[in-house]
C-alpha positions in Angstrom: 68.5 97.1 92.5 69.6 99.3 95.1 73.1 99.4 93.9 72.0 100.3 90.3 69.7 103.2 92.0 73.0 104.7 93.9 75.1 104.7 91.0 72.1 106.7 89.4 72.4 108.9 92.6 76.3 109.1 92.0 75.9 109.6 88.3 73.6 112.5 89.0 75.6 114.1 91.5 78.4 114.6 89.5 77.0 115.8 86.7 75.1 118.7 88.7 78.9 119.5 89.8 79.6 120.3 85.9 75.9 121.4 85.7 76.6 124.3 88.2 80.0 124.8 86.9 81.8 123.8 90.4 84.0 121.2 88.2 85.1 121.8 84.5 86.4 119.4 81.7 90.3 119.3 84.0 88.1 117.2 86.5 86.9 114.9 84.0 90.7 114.6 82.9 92.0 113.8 86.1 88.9 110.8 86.0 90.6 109.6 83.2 93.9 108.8 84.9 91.9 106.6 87.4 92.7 102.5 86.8 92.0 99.6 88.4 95.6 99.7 89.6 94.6 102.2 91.3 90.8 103.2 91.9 90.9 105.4 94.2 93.2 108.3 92.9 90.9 111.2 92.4 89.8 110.6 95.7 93.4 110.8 96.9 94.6 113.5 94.8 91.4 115.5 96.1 92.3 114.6 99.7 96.0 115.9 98.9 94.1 118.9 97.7 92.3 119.8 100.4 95.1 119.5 102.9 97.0 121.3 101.1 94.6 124.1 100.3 93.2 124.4 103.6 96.9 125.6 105.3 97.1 127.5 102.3 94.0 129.7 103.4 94.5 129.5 106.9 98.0 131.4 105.9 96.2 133.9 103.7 93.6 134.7 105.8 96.5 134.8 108.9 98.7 137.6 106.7 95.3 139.6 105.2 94.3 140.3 109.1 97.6 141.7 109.9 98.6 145.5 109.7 101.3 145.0 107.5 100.3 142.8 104.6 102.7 141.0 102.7 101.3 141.0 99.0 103.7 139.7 97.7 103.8 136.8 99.6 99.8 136.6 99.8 100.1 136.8 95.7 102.6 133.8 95.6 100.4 132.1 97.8 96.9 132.8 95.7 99.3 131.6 93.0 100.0 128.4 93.5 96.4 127.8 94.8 95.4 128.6 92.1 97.2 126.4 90.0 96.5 123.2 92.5 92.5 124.2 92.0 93.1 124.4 87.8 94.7 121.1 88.1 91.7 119.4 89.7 89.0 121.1 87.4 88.1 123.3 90.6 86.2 126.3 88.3 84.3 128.2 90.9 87.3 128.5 92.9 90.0 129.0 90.8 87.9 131.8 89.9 87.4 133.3 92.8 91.2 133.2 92.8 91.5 135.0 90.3 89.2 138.0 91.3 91.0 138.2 95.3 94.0 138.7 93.3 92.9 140.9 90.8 91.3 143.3 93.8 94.7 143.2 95.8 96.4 143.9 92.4 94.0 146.8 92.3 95.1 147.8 96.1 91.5 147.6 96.9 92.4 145.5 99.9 88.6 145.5 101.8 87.5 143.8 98.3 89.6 141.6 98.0 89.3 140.7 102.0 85.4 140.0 101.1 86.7 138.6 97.6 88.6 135.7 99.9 85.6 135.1 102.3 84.1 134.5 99.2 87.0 132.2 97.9 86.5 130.4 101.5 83.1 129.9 101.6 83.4 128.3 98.2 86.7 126.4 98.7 84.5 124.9 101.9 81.1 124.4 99.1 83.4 121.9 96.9 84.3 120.0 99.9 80.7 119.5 101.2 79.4 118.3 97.6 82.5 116.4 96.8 83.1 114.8 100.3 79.6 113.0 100.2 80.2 111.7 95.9 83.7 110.0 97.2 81.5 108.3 100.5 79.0 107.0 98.0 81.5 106.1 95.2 83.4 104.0 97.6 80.1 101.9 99.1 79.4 100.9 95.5 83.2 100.0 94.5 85.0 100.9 91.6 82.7 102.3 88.8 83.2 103.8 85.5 83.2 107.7 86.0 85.2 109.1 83.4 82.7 109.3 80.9 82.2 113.3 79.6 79.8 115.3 81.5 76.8 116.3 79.8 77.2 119.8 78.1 81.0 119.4 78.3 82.5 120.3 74.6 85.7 119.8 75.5 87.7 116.5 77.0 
């Protein structure tokens, strides 16, 4: 009983990540690669991601706070993020990729400074929702996720 109410839980909580548009239909993709050979690889490639993007902004925010900015390397950089954040069905952040480098494009460089505080704060939202999904997919064990979120009309 209890472990039919927290898959409910777990079922709910990731569709409210579609629901707010945090995830799109790449995340649901990269479900679909998950087996029982291995049943833990979103979770892994997610960790990998976070790793990864986390140096990645410490480095951005390290060469936007200097006097001599770098946009070329800062562009490179947004770049690849990202491309790492399309991969994993990250929506909201790719997105706010997308506007910091439009608004250093622009040269409008205190926008784009709030633009990546905004990218930050939610590069650090998709950790705290998806941090607490992985803890409670792994007390339940292996589950079938990769069903289509709700709304989604594309696969």
């Amino acid at each position: 009983m209890e472990s039919t109410h927290l898959r409910q839980q777990i079922a709910a909580m990731r569709q409210s990540f579609f629901d707010e548009e945090i995830l799109d239909a790449q995340f649901y993709q990269l479900e679909r690669l998950e087996n029982r050979g291995n049943p833990n690889f979103v979770e892994e490639v997610l960790t990998m991601y976070f790793r990864d993007s986390i140096a990645l902004l410490q480095t951005v925010e390290q060469e936007i706070e200097t006097d001599t900015i770098d946009f070329a390397k800062v562009d490179m950089m947004l770049h690849k993020f990202k491309g790492s954040s399309a991969s994993i069905g990250a929506n909201k952040v790719r997105n706010n990729i997308i506007k910091t480098r439009e608004l250093f494009e622009e040269g409008n460089l205190e926008g784009a400074k709030l633009a990546f505080l905004e990218l930050r704060m939610e590069h650090d939202n998709l950790r705290a929702k998806l941090e607490p999904y992985f803890q409670q997919l792994r007390q339940v064990g292996p589950i079938e996720t990769a069903t289509r979120p709700e709304g989604s009309d594309h696969a």
